[in-house]
N, C-alpha and C positions, 0 to 999 in steps of 0.2 A: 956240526950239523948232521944229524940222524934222517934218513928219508923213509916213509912207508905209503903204500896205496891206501892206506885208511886206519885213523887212529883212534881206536874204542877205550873210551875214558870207564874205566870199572870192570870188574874181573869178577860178577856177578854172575848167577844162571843166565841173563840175556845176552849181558857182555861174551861169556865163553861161548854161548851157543850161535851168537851172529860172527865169531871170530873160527869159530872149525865150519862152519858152513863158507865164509868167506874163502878160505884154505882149500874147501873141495870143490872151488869155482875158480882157482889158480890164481888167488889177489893175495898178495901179504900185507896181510892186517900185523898192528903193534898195537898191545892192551895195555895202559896206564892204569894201575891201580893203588892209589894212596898207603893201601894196609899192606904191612910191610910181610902181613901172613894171612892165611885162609881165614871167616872171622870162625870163632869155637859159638858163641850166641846164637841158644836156637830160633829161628826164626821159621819159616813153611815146614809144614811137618811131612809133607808128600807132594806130587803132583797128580793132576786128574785133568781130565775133561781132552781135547784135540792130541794137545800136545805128546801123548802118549799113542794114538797112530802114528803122527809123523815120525817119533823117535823111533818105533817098527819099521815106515819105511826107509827111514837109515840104517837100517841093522843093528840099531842100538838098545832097544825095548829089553830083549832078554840080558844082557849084562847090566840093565839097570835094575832087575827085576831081582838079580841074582844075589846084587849089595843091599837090599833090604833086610831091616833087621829081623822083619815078621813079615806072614802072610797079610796078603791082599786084605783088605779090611771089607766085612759085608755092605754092599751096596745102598747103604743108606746115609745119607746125608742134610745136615742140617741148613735151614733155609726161613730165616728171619724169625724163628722160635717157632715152627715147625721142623716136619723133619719131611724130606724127597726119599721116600721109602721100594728104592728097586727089588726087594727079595724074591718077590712072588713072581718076576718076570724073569723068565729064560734067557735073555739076550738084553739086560740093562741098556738103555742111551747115555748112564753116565758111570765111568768107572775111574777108581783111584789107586796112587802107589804110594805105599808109607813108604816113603824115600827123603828121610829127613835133610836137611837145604845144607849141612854142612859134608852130608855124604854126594850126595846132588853136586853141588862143587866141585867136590873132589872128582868126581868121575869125570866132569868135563873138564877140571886140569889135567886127567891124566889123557882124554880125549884131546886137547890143546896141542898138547906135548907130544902124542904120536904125530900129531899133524904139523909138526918142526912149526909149532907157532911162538912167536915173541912176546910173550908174558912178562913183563916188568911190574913186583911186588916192590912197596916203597917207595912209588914215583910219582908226586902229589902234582899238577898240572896246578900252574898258578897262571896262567895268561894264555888268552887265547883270541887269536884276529884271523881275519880272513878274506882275501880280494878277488878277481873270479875267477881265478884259476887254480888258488892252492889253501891251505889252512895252515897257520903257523902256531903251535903251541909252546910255550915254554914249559918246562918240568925241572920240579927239584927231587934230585933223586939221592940215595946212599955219598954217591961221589959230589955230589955238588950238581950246581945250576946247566941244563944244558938247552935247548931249540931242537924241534924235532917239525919237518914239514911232508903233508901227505894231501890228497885230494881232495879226500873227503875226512870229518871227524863227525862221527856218531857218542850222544853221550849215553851211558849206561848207567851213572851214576846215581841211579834211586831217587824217592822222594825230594832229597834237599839237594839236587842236582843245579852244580856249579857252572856245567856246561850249558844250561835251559837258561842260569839268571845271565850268563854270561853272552849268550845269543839272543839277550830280549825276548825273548818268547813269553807268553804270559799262559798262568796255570789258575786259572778262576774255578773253583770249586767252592764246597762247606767241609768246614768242619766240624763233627760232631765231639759232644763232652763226652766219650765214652771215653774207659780202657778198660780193654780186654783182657784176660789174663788165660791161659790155657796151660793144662798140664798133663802128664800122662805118671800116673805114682800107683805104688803098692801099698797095700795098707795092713793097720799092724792084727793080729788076728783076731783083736776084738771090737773090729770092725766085721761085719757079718753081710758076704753076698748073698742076697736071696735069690732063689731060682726067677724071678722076674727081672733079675736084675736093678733090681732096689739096693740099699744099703742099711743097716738095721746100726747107727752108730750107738755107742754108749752114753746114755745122759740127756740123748734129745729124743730118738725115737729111729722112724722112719725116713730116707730119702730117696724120694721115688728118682725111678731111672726116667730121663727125658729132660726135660727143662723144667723149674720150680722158678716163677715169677712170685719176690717179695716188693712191698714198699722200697728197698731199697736194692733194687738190682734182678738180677739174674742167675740163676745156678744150674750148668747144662751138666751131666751126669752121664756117663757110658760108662755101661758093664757086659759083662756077661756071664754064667753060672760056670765056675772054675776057672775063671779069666785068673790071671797072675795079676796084672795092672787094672787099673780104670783111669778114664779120660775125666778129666774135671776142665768146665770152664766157667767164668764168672763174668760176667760186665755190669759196670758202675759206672754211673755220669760223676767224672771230677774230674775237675781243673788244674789239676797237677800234670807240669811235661818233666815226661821223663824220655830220659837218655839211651836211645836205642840200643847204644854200645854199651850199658849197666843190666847185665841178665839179673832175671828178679829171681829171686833167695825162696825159699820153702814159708819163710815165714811171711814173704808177704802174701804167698798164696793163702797161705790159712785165715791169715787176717783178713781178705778179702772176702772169704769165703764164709768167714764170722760175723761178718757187718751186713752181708748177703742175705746169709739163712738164720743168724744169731744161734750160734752154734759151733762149737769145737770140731773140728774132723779129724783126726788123729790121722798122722801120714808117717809110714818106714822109710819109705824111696822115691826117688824121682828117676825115672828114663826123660823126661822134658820137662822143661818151665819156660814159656815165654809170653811176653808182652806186649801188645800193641793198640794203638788207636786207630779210629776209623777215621777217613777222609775220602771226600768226593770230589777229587780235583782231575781235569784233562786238558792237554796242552792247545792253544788254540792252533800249531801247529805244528807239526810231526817233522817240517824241514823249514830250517833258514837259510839260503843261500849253500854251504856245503855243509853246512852242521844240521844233524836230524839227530832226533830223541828214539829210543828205542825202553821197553820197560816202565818201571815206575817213574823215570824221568817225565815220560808220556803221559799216564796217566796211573792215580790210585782210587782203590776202589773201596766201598765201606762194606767186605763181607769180605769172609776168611775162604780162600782153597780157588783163587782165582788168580790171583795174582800175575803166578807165574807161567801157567798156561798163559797170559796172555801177551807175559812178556818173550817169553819163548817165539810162540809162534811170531809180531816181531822181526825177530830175528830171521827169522827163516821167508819173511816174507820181503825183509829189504836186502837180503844178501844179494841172492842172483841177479837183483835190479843194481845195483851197485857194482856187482861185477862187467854185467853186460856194459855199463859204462866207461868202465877202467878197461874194459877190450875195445871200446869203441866200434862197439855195433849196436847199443842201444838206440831203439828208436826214439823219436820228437816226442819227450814229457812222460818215459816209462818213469824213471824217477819219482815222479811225482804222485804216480798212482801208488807208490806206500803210503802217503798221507791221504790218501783219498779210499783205498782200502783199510788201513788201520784203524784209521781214525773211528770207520763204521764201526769196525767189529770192537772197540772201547766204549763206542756205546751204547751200543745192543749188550755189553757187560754192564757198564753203567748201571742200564734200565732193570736188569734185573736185582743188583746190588741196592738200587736206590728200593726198590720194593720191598727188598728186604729191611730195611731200614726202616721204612713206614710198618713194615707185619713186627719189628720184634721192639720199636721203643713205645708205641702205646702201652696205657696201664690203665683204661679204663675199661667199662663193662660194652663199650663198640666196639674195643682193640680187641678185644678178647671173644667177641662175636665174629672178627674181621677171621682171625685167625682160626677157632673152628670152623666156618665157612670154609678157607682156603683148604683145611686139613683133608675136609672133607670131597672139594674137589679130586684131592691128589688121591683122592680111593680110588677114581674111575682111570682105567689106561689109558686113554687117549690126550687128556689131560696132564700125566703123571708124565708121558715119555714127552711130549711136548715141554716140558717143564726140566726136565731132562739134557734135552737137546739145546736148548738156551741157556743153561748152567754150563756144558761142557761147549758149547760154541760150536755144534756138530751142523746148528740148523745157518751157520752166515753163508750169504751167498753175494760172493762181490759184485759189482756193477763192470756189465762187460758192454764194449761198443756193438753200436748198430741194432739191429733189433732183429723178433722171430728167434731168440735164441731157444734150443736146446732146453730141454728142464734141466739137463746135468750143469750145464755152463757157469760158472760161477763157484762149483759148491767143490770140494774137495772131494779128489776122485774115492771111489769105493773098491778094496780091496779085490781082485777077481783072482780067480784061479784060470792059468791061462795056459792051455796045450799048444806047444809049437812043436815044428819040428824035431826039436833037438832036444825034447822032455817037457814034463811039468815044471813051471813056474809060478807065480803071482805078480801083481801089480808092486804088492809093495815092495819083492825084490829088484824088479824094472828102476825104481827109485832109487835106489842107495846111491850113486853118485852123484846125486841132487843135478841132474842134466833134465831138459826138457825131453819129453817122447812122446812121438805117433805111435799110436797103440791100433794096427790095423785090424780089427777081427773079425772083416766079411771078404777078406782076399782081395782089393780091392786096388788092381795096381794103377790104375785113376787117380786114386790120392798120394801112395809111395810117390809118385811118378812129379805128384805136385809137389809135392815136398825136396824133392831132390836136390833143388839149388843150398838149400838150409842144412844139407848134409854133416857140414863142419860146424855145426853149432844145437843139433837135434837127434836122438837115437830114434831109430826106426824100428818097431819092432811087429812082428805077423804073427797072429794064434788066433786059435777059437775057445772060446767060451760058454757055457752053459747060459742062454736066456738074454742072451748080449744083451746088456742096455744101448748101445747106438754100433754103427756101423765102422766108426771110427771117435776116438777118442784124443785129442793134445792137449797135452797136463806140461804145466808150466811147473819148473823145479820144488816150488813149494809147495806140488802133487794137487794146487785147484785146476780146475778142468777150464782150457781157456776156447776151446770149441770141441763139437759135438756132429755129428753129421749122423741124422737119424736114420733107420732101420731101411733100409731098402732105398734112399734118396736117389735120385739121379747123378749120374757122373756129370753132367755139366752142370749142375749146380752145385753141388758138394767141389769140387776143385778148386774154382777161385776163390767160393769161403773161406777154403781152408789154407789158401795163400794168403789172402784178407787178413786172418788169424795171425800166420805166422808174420808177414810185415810189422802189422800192431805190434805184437808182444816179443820176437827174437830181431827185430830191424830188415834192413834190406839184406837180400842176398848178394 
């Protein structure tokens, strides 16, 4: 019999990232993962949107930044057969990392494995029960059958997750006929980029750069003039399932691509080929008794470059809650605000995926009115970054108790540059040990003062700031702002709030 404080079924980007978060809140997590090796099938080609602050305020953004194969990609992005065009704005609301998902992995195995975490490749969990105090899983593993028991089991296992059919949970969604096909290839030199970033192929003619809508399908096209590569992607409604574990071959992109445009594309290379179908499925609930979904288990979405921002974050949002547990100072039903938080920000993704949905499968002369309309919105900035900020999930604001809150409260803190004492800092270095902190920045020993009993479970920190947004600031590990004490407030009311706050969210003192 094996024992761990919590047992993450998949060795995925959500899996690794709720298991080093779990480690830097002092819980040992043990990760079961069936594939006896990292998978090589390209699947996300980068990350974008939140999840790329947070990995900053870990310390982790720049060595992520560092294993990319290519620069940052220009800020423009595709969104239901238009495009979310940031170039003309100084300060994007939505930025991406070509950090393809088998590099991505690795980095958070090798992040795992600094953090002396228990990684078990090959260890296929076949049975799983649970009564209210512990969770018993069995796994077949290299050596044969063995029982492993832990408090909590979180599944991470994707889409066709064992641990969601295995905990009754129901995942009611649509399925749509698409697959998608996406590739990143060089082409042979008698293929011609033109300075628009067209394609001038031999035998057909012209293909323009953006999306080309035929009778049958779609053909989205990225270049640029002296590019080495272009991005190709195709969607076709058919009824064919295929095998996520069978990477697609050169030739069926072509043939895809042929049934598309009726047209040969002549390709040298490929740096990516992958495959996937759309679905609108989410869980009706994010915990069963100790077992909770984390990821695609949770929920999948019908539009490409979200995924995993959404699984990521996730993770970072049920660690600290799971650990406060396993120390036993959670308060009555933190727990349970993962699914009451998550569950939102899946479908505030949802809502925008499913739109997308509606803007790219019409093919009539509305669908295509619908769509210049929209295009057209996305000219004006107010619009465009708002559009933005709901793609990248910058605009969720959790639901916090009691009322009169703070405009910060809910939203994940904002970056500050912060003069103390003993030098310049920032918010997001304040963060790196995923610890909650009072961020005091009007001198305020009223509140330190309130804070004090919570000493062994809260870093306290003093500086000034340019332009302060509030007078004080407590940011819960997963860096959202769980109260706010505005500009000038009163000591007698600003005090018990912010004991109010701490009770809620860090337990009794």
């Amino acid at each position: 019999m094996t024992n761990a404080d919590v047992i993450i079924v998949g060795a995925g980007p959500t899996g690794l990232m709720l298991a080093a978060e779990l480690r830097l809140a002092g819980v040992r997590p043990l990760v079961l993962e069936r594939q006896p090796h990292r998978r090589d099938t390209p699947k996300a080609g980068g990350l974008g949107g939140q999840i790329l602050e947070l990995l900053r305020y870990r310390g982790l953004l720049e060595r992520f930044e560092a294993a990319c194969p290519g620069p940052p990609p220009a800020p423009r992005f595709p969104f239901g057969g238009v495009h979310l065009d940031f170039t003309q704005l100084a300060d994007p609301p939505l930025h991406a990392l070509p950090l393809p998902q088998q590099l991505l992995e690795r980095l958070l195995d090798e992040r795992a494995a600094e953090l002396e975490t228990d990684v078990r490749r090959g260890h296929e969990v076949t049975g799983i029960s649970q009564d209210e105090t512990v969770v018993s899983v069995d796994v077949r593993g290299p050596d044969g059958p063995y029982r492993v028991r832990a408090r909590y089991l979180v599944g991470c296992d994707g889409a066709r997750s064992r641990v969601r059919d295995r905990a009754g949970i129901g995942f009611p969604g649509t399925v749509y006929p698409e697959v998608n096909r996406l590739a990143q290839v060089t082409l042979p030199d008698s293929v011609t980029v033109l300075g628009n970033g067209d394609l001038d192929v031999p035998g057909f003619g012209t293909v323009r750069a953006g999306f080309t809508r035929t009778d049958h399908g779609l053909l989205g096209l990225g270049s640029a003039p002296g590019a080495t590569s272009v991005s190709l992607y195709t969607i076709e409604d058919e009824s064919v399932e295929y095998d996520d574990d069978v990477p697609m071959t050169v030739t069926e992109l072509q043939d895809s691509i042929h049934r598309v445009l009726g047209a040969h594309l002549p390709i040298a290379g490929t740096t990516r080929l992958s495959r996937f179908t759309f679905k609108a499925r989410q869980a009706d609930h994010y915990r069963k008794g100790r077992i909770l979904l984390a990821g695609d288990a949770a929920h999948l979405f019908p539009a490409t470059g979200v995924a995993l921002n959404a699984g990521m974050l996730d993770a970072v949002n049920l660690a600290w809650k799971l650990a406060a547990d396993l120390h036993g100072r959670a308060p009555l039903g933190l727990l349970d605000t993962y699914h009451t938080e998550r569950h939102l920000a899946g479908a505030r993704t949802m809502l925008h995926t499913r739109a997308q949905v509606a803007l790219r499968r019409g093919h009539d002369a509305a669908a295509e009115a619908l769509r210049e309309v929209f295009q057209e919105l996305l000219g004006d900035e107010q619009p465009l970054r708002r559009m933005g900020a709901l793609v990248a999930g910058t605009d969720l604001r959790y639901p916090m108790p009691g009322s009169g809150h703070h405009p910060l409260t809910g939203t994940f803190a904002p970056d500050l540059t912060l003069h103390a004492d003993d030098g310049v800092t920032s918010l997001a270095q304040l963060m790196h040990p995923a610890r909650p902190v009072l961020l005091d920045l009007a001198g305020r020993p009223d509140l330190r003062e309130a804070a004090h009993d919570w000493k062994d479970r809260i870093d306290v920190h003093t500086a000034k700031t340019g332009d302060r947004p509030a007078d004080a600031l407590l940011i819960r590990p997963d860096a959202h702002i769980a109260w706010a004490a505005p500009v000038g407030e009163p000591a007698g009311t600003a005090a018990p709030a912010l004991r109010e706050a701490l009770s809620h969210w860090f337990g009794t003192p």
